[in-house]
N, CA, C and O atoms as a DFTB+ gen file, in Angstrom:
728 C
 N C O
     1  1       0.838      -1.166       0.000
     2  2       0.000       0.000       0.000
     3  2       0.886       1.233       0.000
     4  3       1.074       1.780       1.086
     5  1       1.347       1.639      -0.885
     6  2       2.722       2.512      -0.953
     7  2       2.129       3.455      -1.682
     8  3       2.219       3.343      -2.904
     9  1       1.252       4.805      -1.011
    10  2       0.653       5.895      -1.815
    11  2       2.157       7.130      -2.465
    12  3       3.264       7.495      -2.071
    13  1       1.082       7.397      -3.846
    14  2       2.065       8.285      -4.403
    15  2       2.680       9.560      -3.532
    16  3       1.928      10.154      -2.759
    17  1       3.903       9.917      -3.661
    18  2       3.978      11.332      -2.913
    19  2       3.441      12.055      -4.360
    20  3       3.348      11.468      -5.438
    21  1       3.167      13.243      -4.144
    22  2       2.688      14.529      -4.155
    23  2       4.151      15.803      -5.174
    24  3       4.942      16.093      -4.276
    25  1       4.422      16.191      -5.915
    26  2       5.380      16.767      -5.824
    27  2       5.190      18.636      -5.767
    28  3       4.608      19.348      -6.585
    29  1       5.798      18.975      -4.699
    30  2       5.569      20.417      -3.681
    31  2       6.000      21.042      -4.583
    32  3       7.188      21.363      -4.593
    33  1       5.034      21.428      -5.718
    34  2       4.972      22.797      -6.685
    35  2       4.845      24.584      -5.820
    36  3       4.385      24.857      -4.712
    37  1       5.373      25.377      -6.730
    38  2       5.193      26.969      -5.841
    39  2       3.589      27.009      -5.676
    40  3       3.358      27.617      -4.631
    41  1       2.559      26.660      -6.208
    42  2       1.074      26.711      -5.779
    43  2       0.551      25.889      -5.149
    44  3      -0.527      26.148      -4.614
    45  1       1.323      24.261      -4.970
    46  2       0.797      23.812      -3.739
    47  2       1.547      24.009      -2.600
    48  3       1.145      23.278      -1.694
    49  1       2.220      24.514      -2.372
    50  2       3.117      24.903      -1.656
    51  2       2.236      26.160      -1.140
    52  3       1.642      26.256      -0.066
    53  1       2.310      27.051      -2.143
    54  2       1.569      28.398      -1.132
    55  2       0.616      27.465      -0.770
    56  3       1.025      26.841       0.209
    57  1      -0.590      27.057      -1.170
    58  2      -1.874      26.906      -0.845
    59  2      -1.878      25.687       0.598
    60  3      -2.904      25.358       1.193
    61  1      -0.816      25.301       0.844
    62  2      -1.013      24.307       2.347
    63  2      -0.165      25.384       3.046
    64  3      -0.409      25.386       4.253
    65  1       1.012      26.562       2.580
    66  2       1.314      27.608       3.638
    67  2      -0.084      28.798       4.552
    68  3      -0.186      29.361       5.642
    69  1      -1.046      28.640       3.083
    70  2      -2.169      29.524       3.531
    71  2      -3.193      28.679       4.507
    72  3      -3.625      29.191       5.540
    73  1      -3.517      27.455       4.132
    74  2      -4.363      26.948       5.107
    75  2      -3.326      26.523       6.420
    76  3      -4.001      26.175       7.389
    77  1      -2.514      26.495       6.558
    78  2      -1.484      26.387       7.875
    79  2      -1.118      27.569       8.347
    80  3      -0.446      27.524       9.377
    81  1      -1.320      28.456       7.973
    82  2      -1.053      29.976       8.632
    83  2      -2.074      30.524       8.766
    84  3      -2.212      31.159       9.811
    85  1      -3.051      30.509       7.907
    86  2      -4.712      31.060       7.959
    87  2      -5.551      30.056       8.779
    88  3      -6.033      30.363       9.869
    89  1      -5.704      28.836       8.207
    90  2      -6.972      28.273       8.779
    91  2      -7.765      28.237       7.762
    92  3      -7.384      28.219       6.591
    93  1      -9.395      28.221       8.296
    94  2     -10.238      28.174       7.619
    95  2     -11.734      28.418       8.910
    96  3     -11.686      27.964      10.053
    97  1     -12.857      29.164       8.382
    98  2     -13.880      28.892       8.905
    99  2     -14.510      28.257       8.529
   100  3     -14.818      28.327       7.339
   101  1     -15.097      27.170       9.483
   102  2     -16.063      25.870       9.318
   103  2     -17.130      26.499       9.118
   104  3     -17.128      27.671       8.742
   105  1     -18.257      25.779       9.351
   106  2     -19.497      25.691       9.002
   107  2     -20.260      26.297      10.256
   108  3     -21.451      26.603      10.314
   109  1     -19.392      26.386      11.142
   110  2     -20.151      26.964      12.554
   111  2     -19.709      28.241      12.776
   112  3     -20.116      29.074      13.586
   113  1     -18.647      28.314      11.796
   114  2     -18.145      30.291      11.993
   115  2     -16.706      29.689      12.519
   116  3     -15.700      30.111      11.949
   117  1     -16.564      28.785      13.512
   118  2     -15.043      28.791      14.316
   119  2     -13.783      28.333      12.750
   120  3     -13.833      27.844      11.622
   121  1     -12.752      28.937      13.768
   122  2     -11.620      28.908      12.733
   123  2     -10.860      27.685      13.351
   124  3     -10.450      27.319      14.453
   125  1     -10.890      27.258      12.076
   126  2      -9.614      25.446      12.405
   127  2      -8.350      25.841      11.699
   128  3      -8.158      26.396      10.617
   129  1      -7.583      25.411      12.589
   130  2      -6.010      25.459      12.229
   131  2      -5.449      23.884      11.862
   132  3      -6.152      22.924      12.177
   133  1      -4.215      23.696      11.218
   134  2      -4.004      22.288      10.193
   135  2      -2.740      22.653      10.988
   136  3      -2.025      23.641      11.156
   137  1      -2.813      21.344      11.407
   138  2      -1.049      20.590      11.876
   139  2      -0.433      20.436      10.534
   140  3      -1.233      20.275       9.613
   141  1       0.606      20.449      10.292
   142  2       1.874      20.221       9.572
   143  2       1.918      18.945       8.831
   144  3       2.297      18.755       7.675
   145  1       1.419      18.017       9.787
   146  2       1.242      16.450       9.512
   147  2      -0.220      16.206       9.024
   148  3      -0.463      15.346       8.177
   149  1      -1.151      16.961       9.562
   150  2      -2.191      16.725       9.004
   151  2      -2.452      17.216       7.340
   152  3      -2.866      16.487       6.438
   153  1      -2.060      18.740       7.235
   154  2      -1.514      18.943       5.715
   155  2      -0.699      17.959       4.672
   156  3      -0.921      17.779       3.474
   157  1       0.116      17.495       5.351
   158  2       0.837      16.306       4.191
   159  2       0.411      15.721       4.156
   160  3       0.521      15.218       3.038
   161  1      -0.516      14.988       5.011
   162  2      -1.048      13.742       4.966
   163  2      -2.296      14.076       3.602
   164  3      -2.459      13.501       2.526
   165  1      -2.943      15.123       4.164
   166  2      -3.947      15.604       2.901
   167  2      -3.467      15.850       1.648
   168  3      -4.092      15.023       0.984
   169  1      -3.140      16.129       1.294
   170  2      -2.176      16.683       0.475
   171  2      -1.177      15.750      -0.546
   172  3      -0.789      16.042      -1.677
   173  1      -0.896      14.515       0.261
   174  2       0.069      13.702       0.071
   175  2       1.642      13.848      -0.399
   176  3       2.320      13.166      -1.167
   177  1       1.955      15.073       0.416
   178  2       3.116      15.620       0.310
   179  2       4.140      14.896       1.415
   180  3       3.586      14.308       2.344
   181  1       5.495      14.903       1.375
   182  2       6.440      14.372       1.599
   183  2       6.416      15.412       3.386
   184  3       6.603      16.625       3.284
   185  1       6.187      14.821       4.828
   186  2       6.101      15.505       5.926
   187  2       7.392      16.267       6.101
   188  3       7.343      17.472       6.346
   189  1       8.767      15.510       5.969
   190  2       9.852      16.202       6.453
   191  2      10.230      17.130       4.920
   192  3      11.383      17.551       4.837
   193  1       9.501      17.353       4.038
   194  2       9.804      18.090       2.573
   195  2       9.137      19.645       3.508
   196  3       9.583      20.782       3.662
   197  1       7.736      18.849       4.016
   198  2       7.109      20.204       4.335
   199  2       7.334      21.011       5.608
   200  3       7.190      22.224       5.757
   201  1       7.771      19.965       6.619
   202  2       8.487      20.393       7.347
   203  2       9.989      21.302       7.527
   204  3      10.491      21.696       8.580
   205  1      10.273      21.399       6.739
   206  2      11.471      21.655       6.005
   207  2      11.228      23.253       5.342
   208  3      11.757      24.214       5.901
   209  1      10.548      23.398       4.346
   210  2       9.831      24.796       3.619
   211  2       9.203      25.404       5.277
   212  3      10.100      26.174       5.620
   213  1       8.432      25.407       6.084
   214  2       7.689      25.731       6.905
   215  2       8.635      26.441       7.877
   216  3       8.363      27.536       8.370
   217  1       9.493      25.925       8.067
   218  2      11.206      26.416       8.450
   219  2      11.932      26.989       8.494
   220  3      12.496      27.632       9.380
   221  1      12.089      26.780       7.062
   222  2      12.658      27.863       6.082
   223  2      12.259      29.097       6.196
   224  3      12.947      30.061       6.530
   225  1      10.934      29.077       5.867
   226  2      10.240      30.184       5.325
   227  2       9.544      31.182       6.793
   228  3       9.069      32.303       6.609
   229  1       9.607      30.513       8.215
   230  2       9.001      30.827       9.167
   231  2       6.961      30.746       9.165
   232  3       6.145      31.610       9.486
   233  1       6.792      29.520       8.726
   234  2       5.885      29.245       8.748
   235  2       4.697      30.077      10.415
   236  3       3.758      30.860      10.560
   237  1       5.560      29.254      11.223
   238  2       4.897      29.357      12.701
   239  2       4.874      30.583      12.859
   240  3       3.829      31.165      13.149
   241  1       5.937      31.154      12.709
   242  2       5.893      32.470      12.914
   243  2       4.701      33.691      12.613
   244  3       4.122      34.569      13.253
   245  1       4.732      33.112      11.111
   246  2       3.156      33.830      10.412
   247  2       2.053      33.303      10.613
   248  3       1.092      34.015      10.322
   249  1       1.788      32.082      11.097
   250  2       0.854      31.417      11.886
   251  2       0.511      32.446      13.640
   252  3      -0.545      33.035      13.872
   253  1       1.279      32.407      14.250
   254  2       1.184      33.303      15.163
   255  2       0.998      34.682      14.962
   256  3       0.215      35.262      15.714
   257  1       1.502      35.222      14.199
   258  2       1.044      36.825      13.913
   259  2      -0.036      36.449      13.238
   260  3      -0.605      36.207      14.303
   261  1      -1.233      36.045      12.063
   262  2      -2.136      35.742      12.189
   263  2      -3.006      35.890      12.824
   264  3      -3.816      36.816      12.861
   265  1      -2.885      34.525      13.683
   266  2      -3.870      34.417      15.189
   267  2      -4.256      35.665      15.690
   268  3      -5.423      35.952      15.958
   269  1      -3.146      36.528      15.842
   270  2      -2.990      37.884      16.895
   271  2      -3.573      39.114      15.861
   272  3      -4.138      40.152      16.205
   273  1      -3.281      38.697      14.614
   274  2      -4.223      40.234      13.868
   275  2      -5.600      39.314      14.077
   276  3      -6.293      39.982      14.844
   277  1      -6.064      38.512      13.859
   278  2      -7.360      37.567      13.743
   279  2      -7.980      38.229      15.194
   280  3      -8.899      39.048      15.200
   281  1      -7.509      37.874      16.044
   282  2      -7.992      37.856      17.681
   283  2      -8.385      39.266      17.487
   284  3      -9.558      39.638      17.526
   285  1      -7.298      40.097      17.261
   286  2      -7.921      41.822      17.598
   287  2      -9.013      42.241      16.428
   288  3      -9.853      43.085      16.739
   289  1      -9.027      41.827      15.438
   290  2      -9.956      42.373      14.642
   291  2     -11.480      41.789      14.777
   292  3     -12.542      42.368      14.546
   293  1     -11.166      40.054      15.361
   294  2     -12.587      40.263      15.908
   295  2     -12.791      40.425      17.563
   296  3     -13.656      39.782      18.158
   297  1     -12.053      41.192      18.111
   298  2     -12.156      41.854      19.370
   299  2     -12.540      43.605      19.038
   300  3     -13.132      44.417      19.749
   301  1     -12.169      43.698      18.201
   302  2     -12.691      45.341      17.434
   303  2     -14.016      45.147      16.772
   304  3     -14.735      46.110      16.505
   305  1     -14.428      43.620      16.440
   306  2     -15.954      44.126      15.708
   307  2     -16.607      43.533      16.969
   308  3     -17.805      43.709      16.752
   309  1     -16.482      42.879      18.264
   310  2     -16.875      42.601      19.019
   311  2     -17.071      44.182      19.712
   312  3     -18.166      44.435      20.216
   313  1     -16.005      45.213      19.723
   314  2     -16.417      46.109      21.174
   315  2     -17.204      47.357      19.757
   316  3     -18.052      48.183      20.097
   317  1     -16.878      47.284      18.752
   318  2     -18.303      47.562      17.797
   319  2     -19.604      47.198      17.591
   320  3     -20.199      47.755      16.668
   321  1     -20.244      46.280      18.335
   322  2     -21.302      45.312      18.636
   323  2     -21.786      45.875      19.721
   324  3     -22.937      46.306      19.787
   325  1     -20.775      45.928      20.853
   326  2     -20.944      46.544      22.140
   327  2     -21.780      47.795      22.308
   328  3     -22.767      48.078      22.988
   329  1     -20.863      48.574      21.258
   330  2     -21.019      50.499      21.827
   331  2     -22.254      50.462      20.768
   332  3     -23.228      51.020      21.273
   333  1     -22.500      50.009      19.544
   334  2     -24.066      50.488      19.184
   335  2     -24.922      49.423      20.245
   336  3     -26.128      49.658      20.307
   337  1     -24.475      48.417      20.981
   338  2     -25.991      48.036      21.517
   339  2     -25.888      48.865      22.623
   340  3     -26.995      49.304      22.937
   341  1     -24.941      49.267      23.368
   342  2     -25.321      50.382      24.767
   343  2     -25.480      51.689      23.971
   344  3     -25.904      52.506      24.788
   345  1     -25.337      52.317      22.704
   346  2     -26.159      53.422      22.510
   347  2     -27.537      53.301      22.574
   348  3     -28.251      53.962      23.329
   349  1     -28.037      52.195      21.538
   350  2     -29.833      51.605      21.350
   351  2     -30.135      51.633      22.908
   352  3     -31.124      52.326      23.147
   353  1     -29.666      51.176      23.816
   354  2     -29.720      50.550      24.909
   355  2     -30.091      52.330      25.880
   356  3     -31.199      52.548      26.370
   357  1     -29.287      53.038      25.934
   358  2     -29.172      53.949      25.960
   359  2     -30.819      55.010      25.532
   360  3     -31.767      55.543      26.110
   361  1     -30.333      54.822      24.312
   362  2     -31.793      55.860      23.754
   363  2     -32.866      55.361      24.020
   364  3     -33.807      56.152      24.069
   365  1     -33.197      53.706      24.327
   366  2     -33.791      53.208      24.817
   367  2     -34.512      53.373      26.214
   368  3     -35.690      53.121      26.468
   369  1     -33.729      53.758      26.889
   370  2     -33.615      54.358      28.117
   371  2     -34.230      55.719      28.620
   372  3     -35.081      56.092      29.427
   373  1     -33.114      56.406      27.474
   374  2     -33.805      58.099      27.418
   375  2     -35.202      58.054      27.314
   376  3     -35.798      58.544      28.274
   377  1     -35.951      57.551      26.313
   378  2     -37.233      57.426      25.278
   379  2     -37.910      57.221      26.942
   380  3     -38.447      58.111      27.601
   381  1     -37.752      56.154      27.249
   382  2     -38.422      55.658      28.813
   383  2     -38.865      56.654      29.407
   384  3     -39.992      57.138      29.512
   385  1     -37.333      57.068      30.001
   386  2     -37.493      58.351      30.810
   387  2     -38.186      59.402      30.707
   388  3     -38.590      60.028      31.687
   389  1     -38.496      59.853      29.024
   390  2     -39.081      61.120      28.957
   391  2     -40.723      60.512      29.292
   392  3     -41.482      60.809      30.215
   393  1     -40.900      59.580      28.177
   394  2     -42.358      59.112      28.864
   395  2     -42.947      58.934      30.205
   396  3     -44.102      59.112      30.594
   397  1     -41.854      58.530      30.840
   398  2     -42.232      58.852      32.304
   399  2     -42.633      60.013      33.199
   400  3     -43.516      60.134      34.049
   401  1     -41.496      61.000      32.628
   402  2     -41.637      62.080      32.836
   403  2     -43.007      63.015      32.727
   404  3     -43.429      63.793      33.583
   405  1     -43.518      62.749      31.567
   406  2     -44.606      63.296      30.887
   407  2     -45.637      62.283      31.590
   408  3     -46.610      62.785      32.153
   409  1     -45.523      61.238      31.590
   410  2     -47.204      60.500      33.020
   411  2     -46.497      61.628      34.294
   412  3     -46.873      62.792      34.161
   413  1     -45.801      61.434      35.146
   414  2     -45.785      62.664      35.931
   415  2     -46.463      63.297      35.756
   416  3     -47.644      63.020      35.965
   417  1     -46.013      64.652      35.212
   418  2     -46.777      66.248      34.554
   419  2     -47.532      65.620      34.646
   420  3     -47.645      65.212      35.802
   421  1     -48.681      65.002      33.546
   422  2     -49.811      64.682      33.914
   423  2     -50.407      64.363      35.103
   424  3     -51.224      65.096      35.660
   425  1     -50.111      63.518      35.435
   426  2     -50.499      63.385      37.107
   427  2     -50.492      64.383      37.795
   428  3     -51.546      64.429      38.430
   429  1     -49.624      65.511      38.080
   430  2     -49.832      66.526      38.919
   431  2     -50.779      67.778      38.353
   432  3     -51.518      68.620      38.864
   433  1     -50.285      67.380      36.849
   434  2     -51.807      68.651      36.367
   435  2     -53.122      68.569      36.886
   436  3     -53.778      69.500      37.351
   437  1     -53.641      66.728      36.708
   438  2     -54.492      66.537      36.838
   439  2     -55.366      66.298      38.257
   440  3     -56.563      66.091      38.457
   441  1     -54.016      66.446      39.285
   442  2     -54.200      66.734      40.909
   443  2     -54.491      68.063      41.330
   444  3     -55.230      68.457      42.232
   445  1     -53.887      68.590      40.640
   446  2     -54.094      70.628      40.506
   447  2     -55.317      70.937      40.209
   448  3     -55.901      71.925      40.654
   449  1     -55.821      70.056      39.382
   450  2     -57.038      70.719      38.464
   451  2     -58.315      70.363      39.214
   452  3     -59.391      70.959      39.161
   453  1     -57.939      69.078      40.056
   454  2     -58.803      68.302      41.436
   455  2     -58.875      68.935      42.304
   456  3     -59.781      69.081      43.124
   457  1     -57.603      69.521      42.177
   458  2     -56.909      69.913      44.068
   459  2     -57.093      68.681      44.982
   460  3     -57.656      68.768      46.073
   461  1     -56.649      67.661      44.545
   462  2     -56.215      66.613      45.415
   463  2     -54.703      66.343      45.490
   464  3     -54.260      65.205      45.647
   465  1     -54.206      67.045      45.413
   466  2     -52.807      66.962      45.926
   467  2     -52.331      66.499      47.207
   468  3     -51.864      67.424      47.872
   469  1     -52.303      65.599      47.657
   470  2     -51.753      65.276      49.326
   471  2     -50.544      65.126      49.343
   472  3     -50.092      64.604      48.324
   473  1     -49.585      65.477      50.387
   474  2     -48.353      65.138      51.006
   475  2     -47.774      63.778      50.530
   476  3     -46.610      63.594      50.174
   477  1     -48.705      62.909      50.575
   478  2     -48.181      61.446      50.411
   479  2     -48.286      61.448      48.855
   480  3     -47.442      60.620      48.515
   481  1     -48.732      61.822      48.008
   482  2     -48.717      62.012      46.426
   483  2     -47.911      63.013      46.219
   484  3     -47.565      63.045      45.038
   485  1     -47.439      63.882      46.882
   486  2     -46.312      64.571      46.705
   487  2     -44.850      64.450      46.833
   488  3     -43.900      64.943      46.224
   489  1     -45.006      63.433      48.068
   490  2     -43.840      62.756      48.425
   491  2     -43.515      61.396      47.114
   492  3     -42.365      61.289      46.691
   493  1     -44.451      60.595      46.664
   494  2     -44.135      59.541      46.041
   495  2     -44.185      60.278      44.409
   496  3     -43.969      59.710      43.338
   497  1     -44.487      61.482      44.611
   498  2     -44.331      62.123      42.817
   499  2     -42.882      62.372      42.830
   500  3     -42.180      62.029      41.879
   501  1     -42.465      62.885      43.747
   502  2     -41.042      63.296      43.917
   503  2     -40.373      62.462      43.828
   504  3     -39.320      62.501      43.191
   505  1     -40.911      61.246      44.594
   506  2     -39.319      60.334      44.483
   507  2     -39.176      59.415      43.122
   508  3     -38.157      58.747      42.948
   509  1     -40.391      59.421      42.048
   510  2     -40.729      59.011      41.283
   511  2     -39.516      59.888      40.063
   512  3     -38.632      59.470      39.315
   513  1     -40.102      61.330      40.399
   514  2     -39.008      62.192      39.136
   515  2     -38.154      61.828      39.921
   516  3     -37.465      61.160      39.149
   517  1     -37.580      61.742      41.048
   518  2     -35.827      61.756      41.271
   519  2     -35.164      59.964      40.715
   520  3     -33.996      59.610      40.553
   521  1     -36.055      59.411      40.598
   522  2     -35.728      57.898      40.080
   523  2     -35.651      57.895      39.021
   524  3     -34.533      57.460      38.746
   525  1     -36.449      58.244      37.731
   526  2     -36.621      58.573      36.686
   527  2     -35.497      59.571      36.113
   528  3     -35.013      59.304      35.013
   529  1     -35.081      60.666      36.786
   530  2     -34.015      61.360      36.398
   531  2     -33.007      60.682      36.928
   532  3     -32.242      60.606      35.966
   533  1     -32.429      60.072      37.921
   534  2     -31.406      59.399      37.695
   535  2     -31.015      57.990      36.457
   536  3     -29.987      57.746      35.825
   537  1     -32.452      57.245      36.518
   538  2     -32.364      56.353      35.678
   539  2     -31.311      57.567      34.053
   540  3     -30.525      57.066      33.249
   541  1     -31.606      58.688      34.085
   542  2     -32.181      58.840      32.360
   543  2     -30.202      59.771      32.286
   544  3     -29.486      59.897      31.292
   545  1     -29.918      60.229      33.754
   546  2     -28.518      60.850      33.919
   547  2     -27.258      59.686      33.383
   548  3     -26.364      59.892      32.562
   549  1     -27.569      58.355      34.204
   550  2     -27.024      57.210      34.146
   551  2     -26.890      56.912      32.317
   552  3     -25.769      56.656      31.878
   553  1     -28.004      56.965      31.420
   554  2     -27.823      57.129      30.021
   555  2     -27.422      57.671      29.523
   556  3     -26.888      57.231      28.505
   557  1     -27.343      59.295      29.886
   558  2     -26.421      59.955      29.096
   559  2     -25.111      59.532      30.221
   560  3     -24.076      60.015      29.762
   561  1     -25.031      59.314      30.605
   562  2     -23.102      58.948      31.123
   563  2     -23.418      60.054      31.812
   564  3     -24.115      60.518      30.910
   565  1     -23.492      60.899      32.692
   566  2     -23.347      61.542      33.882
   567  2     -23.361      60.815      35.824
   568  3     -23.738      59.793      36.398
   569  1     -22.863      61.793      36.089
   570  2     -22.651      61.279      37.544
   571  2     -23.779      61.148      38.617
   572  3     -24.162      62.219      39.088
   573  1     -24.074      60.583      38.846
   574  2     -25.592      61.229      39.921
   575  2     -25.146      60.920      41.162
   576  3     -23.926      60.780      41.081
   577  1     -25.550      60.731      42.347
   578  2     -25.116      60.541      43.356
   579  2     -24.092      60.097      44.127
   580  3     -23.746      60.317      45.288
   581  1     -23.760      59.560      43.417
   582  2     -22.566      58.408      44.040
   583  2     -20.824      58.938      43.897
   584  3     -19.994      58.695      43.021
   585  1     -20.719      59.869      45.351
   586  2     -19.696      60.180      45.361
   587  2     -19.185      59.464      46.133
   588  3     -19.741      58.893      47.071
   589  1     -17.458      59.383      45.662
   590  2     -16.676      58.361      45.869
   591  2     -15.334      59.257      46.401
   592  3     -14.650      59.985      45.681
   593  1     -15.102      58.967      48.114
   594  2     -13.938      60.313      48.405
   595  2     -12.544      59.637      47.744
   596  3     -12.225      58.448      47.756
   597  1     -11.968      60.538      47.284
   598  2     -10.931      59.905      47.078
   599  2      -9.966      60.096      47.868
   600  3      -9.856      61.230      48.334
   601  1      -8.891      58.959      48.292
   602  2      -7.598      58.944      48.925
   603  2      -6.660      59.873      48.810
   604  3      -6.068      60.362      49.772
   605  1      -6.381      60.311      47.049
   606  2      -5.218      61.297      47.032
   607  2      -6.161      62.560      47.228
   608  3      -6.926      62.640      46.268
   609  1      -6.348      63.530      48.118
   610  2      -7.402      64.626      48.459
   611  2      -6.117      65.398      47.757
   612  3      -4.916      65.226      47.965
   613  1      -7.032      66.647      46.519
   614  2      -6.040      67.377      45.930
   615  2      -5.957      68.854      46.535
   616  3      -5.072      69.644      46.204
   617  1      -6.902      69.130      47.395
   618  2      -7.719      70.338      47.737
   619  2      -6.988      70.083      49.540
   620  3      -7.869      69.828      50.361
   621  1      -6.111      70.119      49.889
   622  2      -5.698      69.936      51.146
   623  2      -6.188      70.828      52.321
   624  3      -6.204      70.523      53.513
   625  1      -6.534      71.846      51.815
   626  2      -6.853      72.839      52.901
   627  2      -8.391      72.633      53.564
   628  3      -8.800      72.721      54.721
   629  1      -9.130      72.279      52.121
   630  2     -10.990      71.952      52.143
   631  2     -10.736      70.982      52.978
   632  3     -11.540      71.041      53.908
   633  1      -9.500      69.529      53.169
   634  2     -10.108      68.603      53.580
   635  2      -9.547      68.852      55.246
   636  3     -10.221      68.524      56.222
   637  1      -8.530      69.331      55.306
   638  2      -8.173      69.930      57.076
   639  2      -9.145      70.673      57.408
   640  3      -9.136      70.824      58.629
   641  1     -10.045      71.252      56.876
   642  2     -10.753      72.487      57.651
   643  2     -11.934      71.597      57.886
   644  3     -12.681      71.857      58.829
   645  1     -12.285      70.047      56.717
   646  2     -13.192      69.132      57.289
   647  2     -12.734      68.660      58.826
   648  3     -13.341      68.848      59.880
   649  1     -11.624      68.071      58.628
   650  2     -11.046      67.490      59.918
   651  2     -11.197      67.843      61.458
   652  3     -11.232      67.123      62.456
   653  1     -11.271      69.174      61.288
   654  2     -11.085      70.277      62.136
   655  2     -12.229      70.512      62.334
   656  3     -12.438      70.792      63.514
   657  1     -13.013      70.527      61.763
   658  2     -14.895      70.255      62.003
   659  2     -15.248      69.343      62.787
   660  3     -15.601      69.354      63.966
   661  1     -15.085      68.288      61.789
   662  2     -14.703      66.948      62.650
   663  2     -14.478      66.371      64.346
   664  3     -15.075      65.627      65.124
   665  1     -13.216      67.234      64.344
   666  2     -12.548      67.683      65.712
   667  2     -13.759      68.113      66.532
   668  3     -14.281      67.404      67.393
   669  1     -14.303      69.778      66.065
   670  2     -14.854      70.020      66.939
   671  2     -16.203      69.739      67.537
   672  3     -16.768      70.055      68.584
   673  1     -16.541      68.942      66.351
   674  2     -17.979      67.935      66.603
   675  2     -17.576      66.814      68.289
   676  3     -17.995      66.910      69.443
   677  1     -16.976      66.221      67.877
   678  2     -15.997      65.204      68.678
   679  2     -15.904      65.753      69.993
   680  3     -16.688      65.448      70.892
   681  1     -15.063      66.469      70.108
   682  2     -15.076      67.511      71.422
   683  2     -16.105      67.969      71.943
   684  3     -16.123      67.946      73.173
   685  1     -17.199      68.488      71.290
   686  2     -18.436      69.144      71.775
   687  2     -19.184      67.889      72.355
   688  3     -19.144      67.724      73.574
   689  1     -19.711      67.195      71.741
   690  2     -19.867      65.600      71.897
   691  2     -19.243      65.178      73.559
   692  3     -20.047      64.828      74.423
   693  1     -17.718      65.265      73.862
   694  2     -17.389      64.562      74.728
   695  2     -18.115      65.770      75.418
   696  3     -19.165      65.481      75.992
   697  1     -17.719      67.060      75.447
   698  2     -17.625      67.779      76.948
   699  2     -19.312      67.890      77.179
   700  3     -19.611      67.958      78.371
   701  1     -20.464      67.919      76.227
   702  2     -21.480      67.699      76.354
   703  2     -21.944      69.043      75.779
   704  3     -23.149      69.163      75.999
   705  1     -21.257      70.481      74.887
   706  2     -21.682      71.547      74.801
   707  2     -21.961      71.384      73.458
   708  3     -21.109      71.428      72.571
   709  1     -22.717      71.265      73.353
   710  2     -23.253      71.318      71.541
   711  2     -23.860      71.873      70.541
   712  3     -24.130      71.684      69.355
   713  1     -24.092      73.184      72.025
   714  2     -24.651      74.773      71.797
   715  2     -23.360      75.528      70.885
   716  3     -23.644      76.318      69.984
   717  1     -21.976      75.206      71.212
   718  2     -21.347      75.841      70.920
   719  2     -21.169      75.472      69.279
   720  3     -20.896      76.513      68.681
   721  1     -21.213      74.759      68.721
   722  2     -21.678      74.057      67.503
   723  2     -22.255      75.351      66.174
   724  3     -21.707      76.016      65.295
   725  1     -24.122      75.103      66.889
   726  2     -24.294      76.441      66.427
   727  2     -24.002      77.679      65.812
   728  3     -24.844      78.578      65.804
């Protein structure tokens, strides 16, 4: 059972350098890479012939740079996927918010126009717009509440004259005068 070799012309030659440095996408999208041995064997080329050119020529080498332009370019249409779905995601958001906004207004027009306005519908209208406007701050990328002190304080004087507040809270506290506060 003694199969023919193959003889490693410049076009079969490129064409097992390209599927050994490139790959190929299957049928599921993923990219398959070809062993050295698995190419000759296909191929029916001579292993240590091709082993040999692959060598030469820095096969692996361009196999690895490959991979690495491959990886980032679909890591670039991946964080392109990203930023239009958190824009949609986003305006999505906004759109919400304003509608919300606008049942509000309504609601209080239509309490005005009753004069049923109570404390407790005033209180839960309020905390309603302050939820709603944070939800809609958070979309456009702004800051809302959530301050975070930081360690390196750049403002040294603002934060001693806290300290020193601080202090005299503390003190008033122990000696029991808290008039002096005031």
């Amino acid at each position: 059972m003694n199969k023919k070799v193959a003889k490693l012309d410049k076009t079969l030659k490129e064409k097992i350098r390209n599927l050994y440095v490139q790959g190929f996408d299957n049928e599921q999208g993923e990219r398959v890479m070809y062993s050295l041995a698995e190419l000759a064997k296909q191929f029916s080329v001579g292993q240590s012939t091709l082993y040999r050119h692959a060598r030469n020529e820095n096969w692996k080498m361009q196999q690895d740079q490959f991979q690495a332009d491959y990886l980032a370019e679909l890591d670039e249409k991946r964080k392109e996927i990203l930023v239009q779905d958190s824009v949609k995601f986003d305006s999505d958001t906004l759109d919400i918010s304003k509608t919300l906004l606008r049942q509000i207004a309504s609601l209080i027009k239509e309490s005005e126009e009753r004069k049923s306005i109570t404390p407790n519908l005033l209180s839960t209208i309020a905390e309603a717009t302050y939820k709603v406007q944070r939800v809609a701050k958070l979309a456009l990328g702004e800051a809302t509440d959530n301050m975070n002190l930081n360690a390196n304080v750049k403002d040294t004087t603002a934060f001693k004259e806290a300290m020193e507040l601080l202090d005299e809270i503390a003190d008033a506290k122990r000696t029991g005068n808290m008039e002096s506060l005031h």
